[in-house]
FIZAKE-388820 format. One record per residue: x, y, z of N, C-alpha, C in turn; residue in one letter. Coordinates in steps of 0.001 Angstrom, whole numbers, padded with zeros to 6 digits, always signed. Example, Ala and Ser with C-alpha at 12.3 -4.5 7.8 and 13.67 -1.06 7.14 Angstrom:
REM FIZAKE-388820
+013190-005690+007800+012300-004500+007800+013200-003300+007800a +012850-002250+007080+013670-001060+007140+012900+000030+007870s 
***
This chain:
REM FIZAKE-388820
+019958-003938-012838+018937-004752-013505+017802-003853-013957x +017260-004225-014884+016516-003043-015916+014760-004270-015178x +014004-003276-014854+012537-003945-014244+012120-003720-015791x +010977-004631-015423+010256-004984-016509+008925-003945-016235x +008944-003758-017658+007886-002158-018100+006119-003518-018352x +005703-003121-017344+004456-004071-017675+003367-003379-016538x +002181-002992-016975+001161-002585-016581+000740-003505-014784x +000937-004726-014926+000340-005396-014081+001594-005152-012812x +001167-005701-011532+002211-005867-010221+003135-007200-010547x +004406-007029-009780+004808-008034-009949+005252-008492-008667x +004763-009474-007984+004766-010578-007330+006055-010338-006448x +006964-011349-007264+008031-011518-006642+008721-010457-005765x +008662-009090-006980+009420-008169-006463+008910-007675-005002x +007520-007037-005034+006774-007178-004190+006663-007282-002672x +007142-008698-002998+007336-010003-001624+008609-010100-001361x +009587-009319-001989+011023-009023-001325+010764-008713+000052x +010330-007954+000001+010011-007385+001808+008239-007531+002608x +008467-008706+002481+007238-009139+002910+006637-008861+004432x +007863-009213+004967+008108-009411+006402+007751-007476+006776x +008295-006565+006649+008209-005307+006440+006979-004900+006221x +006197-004835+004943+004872-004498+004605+003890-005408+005431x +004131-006715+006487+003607-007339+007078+002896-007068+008393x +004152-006337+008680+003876-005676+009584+002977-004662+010245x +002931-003684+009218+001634-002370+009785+000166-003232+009583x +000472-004066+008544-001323-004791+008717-001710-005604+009763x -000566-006463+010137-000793-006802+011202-001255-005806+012955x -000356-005021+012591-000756-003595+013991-001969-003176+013363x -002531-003135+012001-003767-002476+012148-005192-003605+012806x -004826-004892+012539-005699-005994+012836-006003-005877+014021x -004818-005665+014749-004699-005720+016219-005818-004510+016992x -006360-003603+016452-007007-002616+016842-008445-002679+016035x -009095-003940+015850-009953-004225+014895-010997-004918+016889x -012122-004113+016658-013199-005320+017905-014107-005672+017573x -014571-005685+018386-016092-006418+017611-016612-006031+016643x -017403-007039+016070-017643-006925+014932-019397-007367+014839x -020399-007240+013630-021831-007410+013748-021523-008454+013089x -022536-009316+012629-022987-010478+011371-021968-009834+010242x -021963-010190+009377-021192-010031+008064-019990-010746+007634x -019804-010330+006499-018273-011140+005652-017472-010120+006051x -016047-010992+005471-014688-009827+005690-014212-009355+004268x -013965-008329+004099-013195-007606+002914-012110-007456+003085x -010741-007894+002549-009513-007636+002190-009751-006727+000698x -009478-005715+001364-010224-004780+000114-008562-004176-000696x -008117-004489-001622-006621-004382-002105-006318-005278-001912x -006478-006971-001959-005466-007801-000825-004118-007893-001302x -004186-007653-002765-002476-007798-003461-002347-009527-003647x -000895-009871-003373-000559-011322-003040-001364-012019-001936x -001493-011433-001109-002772-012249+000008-002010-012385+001222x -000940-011415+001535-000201-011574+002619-000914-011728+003544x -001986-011108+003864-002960-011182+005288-004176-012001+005436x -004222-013064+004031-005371-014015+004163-005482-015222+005253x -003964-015601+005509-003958-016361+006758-004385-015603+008383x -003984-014486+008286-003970-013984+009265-005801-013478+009225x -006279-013056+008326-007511-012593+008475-008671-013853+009004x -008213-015157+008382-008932-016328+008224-008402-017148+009729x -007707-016633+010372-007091-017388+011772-008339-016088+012588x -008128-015309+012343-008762-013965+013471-010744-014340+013369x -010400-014793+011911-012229-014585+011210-012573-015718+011592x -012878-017310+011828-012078-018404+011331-013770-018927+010786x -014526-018550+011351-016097-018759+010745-016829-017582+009721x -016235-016416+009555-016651-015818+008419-016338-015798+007026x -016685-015525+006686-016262-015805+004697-015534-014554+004607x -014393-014843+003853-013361-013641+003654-012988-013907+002187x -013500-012143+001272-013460-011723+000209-012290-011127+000077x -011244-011587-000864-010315-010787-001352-010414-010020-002550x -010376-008690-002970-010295-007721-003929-009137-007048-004238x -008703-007118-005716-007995-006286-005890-007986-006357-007591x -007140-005126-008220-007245-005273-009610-006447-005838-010675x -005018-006514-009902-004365-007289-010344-004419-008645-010249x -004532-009229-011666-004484-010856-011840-003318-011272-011330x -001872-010579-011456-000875-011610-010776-001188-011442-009619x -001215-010775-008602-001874-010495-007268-002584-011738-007012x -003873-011849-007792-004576-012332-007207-004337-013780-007620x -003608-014242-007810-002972-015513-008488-002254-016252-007190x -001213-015133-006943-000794-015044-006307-001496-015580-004505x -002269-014859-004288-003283-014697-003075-004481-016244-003167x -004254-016908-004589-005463-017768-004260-003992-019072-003616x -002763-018818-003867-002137-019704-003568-001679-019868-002270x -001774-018176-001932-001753-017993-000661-002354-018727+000278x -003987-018508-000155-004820-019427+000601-005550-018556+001597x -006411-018713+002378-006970-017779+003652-008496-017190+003065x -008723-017477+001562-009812-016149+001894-011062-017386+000797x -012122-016952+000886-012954-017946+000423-013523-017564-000865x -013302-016428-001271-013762-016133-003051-012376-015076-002978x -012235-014740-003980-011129-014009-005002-012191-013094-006190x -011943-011523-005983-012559-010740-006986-011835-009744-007763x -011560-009815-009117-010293-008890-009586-011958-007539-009894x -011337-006675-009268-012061-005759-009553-011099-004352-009049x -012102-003074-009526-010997-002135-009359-011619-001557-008168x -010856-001252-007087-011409-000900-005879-012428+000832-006206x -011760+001193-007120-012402+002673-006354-014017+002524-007021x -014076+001579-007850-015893+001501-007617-016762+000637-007643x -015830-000703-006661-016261-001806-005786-017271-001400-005088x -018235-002523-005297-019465-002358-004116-019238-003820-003512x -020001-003762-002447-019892-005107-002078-022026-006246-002318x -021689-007547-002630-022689-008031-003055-023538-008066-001602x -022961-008246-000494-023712-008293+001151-022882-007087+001840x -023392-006503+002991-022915-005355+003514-022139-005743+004613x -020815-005750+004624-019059-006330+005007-019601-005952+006549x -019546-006719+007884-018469-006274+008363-017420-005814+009007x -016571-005933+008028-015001-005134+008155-014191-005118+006757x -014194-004024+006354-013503-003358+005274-011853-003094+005667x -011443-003972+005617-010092-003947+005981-008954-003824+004232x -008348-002675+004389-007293-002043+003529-005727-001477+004049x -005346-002651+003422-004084-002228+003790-002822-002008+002919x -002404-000806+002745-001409-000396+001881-001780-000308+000142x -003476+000564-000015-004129+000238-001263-004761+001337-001649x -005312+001749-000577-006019+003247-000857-005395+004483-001278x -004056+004185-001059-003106+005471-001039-003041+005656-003020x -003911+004659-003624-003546+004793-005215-004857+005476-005486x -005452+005908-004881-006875+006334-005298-007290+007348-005027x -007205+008182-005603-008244+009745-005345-009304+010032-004973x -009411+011284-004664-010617+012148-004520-011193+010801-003178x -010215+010834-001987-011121+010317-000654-012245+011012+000009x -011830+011917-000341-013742+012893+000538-014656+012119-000149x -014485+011532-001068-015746+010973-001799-015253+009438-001665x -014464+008908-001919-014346+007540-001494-014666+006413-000599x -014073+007369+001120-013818+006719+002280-015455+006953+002559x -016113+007994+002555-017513+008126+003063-018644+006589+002570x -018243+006900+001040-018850+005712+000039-018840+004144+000371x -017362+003858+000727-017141+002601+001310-017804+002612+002749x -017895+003161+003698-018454+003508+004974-019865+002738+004930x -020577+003319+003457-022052+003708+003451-021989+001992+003167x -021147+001220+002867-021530-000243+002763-021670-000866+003711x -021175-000264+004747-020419-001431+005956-022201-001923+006379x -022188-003135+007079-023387-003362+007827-023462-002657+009037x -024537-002444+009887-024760-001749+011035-023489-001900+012113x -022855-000651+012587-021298-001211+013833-020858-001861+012988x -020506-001796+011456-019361-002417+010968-018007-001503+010815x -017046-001854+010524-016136-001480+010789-015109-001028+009544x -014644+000214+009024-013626+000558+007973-011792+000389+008606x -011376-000151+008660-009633-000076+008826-008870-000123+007579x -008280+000634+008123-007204+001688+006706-006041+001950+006999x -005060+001069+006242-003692+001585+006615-002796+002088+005483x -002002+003340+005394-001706+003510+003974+000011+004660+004374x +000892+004572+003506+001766+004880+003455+001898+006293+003642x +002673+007291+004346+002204+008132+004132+003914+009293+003915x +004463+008940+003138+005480+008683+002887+006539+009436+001337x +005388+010161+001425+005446+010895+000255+006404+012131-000242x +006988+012813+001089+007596+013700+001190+008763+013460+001850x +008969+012012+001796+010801+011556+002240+011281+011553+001353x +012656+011494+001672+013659+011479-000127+013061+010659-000611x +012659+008901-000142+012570+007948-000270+011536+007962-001753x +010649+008853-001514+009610+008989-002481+009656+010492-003384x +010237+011229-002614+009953+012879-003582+011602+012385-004444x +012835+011570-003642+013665+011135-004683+013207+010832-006240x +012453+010500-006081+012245+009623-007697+011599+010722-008987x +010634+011806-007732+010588+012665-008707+011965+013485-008780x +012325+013834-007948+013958+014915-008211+014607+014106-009103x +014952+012948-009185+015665+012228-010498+015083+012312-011674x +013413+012604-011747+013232+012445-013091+013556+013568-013594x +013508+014590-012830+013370+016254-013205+014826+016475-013737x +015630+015855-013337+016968+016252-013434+017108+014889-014653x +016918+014156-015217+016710+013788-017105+017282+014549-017576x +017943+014453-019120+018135+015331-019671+016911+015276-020691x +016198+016266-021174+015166+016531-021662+013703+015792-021187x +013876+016043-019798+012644+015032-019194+011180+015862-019550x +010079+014764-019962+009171+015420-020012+008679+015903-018511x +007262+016320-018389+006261+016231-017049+006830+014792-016399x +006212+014838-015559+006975+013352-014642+005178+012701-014647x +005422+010981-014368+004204+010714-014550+003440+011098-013274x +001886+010659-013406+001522+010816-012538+002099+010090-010745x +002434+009955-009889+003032+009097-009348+001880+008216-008138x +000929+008664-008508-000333+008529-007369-000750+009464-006552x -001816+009426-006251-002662+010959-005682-002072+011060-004039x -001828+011931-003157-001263+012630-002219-002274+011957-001462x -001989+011093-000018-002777+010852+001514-002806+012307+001846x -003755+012016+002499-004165+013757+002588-003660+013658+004415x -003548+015039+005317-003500+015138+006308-004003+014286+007518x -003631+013930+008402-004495+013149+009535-005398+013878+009688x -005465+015180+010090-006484+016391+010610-007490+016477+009773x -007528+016185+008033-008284+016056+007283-009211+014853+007192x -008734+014028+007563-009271+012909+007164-010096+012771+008601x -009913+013035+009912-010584+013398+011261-011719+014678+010718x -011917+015580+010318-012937+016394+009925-013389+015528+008907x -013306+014986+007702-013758+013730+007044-015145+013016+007440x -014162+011994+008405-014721+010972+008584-015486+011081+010594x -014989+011870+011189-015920+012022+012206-017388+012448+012429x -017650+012906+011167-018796+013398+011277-019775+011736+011006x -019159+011206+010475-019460+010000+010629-019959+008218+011432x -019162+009023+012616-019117+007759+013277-017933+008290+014126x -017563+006946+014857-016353+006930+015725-014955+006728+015205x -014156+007709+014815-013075+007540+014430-012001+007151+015353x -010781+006159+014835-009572+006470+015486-008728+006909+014651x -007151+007453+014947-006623+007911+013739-004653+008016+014811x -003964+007836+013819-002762+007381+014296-001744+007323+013114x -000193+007515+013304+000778+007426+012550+001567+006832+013175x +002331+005775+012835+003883+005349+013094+004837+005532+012025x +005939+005142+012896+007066+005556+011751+007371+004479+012069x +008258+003500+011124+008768+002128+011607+010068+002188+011218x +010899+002063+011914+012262+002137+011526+012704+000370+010849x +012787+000672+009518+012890-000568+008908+014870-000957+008921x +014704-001803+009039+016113-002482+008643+015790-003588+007681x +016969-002764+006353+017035-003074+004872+018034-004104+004646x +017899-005107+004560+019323-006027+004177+020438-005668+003029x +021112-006275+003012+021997-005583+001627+021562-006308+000437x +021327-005146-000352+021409-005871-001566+022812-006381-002771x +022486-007369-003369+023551-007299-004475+023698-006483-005898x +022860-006179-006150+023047-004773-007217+021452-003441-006300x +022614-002574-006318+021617-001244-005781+021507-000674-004438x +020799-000103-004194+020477+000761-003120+019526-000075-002513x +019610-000940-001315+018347-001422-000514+016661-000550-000484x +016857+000810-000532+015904+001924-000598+015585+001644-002019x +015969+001703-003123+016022+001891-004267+014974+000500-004535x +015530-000599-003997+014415-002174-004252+013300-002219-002947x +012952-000971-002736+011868-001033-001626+011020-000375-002531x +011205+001125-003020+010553+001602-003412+010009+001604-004899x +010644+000734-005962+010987+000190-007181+009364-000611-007680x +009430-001384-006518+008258-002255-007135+006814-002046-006389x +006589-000671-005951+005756+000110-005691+005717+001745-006107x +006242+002362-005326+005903+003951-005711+006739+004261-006930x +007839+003725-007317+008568+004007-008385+007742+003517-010009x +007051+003108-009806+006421+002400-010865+005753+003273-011930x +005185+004178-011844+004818+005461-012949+005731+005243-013444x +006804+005699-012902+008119+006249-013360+008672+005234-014248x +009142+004540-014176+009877+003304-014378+009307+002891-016080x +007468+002807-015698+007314+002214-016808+006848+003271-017976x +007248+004494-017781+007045+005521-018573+008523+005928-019537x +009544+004834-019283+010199+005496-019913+011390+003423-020721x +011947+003929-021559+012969+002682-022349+013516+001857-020748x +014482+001098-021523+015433+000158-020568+016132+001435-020383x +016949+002479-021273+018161+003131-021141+017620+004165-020200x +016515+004879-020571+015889+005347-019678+016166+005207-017882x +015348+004271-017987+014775+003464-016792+016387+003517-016103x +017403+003244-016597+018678+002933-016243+019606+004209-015546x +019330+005516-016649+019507+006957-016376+018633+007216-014632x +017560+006939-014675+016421+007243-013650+017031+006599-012255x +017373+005508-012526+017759+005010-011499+019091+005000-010799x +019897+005392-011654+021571+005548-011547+021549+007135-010557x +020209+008047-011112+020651+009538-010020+020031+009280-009013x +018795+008145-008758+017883+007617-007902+018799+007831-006644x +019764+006379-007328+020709+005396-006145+021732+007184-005857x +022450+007940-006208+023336+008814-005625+022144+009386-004138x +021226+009908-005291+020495+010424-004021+019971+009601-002629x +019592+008222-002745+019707+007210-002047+020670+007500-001116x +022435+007271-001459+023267+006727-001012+023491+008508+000148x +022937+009410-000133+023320+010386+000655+021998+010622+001652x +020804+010215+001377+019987+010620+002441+019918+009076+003536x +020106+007753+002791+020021+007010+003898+021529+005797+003377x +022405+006190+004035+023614+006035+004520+023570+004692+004590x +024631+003540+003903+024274+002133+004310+025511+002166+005319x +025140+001080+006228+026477+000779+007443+027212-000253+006724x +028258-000428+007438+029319-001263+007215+028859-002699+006705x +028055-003385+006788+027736-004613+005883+026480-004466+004678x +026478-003056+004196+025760-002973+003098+024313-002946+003619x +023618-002781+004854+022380-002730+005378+021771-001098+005481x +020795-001093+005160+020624+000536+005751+019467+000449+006981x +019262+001414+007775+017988+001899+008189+016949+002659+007552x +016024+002337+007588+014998+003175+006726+013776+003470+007436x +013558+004843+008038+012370+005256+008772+011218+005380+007663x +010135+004998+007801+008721+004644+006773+007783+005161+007751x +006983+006065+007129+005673+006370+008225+004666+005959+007430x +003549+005426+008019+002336+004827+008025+001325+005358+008424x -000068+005657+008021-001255+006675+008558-002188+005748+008735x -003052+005217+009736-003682+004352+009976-005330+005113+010910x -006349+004416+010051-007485+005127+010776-008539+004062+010840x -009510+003896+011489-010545+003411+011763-012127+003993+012147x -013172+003463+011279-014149+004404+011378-015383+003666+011250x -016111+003665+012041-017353+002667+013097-018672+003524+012784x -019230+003506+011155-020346+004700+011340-021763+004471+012204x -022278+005809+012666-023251+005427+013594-024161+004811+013000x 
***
């Protein structure tokens, strides 16, 4: 199936694996404490997977969802959970009252130049408010350097697009942000189990309607078709499907928290 070349997120695809991407936000919530006076920020919220969950945890604060997609956020008002909706582009969001809890999950990883970012958002929080950050970190598995090795191997491929700016080191982001406040800082790997799909590589519709997306929409249907046909070989040799078409798929996650003084 040839994805559709369109600037905006798409929803559906998305929310294939809901249950999956559900997950690390939920483990990051879980390590969220007290909190001062303030509103809540779902800062990226996407579809609004975590507006119930933020609005069950919050259940008397006002919870702001942000992000820069209209289907997203279309999406997220149907969801339900959060009490205003703001399409804006995160990396130079301010907030109208000082949050808090700046809660981001699976959003930051599209945005550059964090030495200057994560400090910036910090400088909003209200007094003991709180930054949580959870972001993919996932960049150097087949899963993701695949898509560039397929483009490279095109026949007459240009530069490859940009694919999104590099999470930088844990150790970096601890010299960062400690000078700051009280950091925590942590990685899991989650060993996902992929159902089978009916056309493709289970890996291939994980990573498709996220990190593959430069890619995808930089090039025709026939294109797009070439890209994905050396995708799936390389797929089918680094993560092996078992006997009913399921694979395992190890995903690591970089998760930090930062309480400025």
């Amino acid at each position: 199936m040839t994805p559709e070349r369109t600037e905006d997120w798409n929803p559906g695809a998305y929310e294939r694996f809901r249950g999956l991407r559900l997950q690390p936000a939920l483990d990051l919530l879980s390590r969220v404490g007290a909190l001062p006076p303030g509103p809540v920020v779902d800062l990226g919220c996407g579809s609004g997977v975590m507006g119930a969950a933020l609005r069950s945890r919050f259940a008397d604060r006002e919870i702001l969802g942000i992000d820069k997609s209209p289907a997203m956020l279309a999406k997220a008002d149907e969801a339900g959970g959060y009490d205003r909706l703001q399409e804006a582009d995160i990396a130079g969001w301010a907030p109208d009252a000082a949050p808090a809890l700046i809660f981001s999950n699976a959003a930051l990883q599209w945005l550059g130049d964090h030495p200057r970012l994560l400090p910036r958002l910090a400088a909003t929080l209200a007094p003991r408010g709180l930054l949580a950050v959870q972001m993919p970190h996932q960049n150097s598995a087949p899963s993701h350097a695949g898509w560039g090795a397929a483009w490279a191997g095109l026949d007459g491929a240009a530069p490859p697009p940009e694919a999104g700016p590099a999470v930088l080191a844990p150790g970096d982001y601890f010299d960062l942000l400690a000078p700051l406040g009280e950091v925590t800082l942590w990685e899991t790997d989650y060993l996902q189990h992929l159902a089978p799909a009916e056309q493709g590589h289970p890996v291939r519709l994980f990573t498709q309607s996220t990190f593959a997306r430069p890619y995808l929409a930089a090039l025709d249907g026939a294109g797009q078709q070439r890209l994905i046909a050396a995708y799936e070989r390389a797929m089918a040799r680094a993560y092996p499907l078992r006997a009913d078409g399921s694979c395992l798929f190890p995903f690591r996650r970089l998760f930090l928290t930062l309480r400025p003084r």
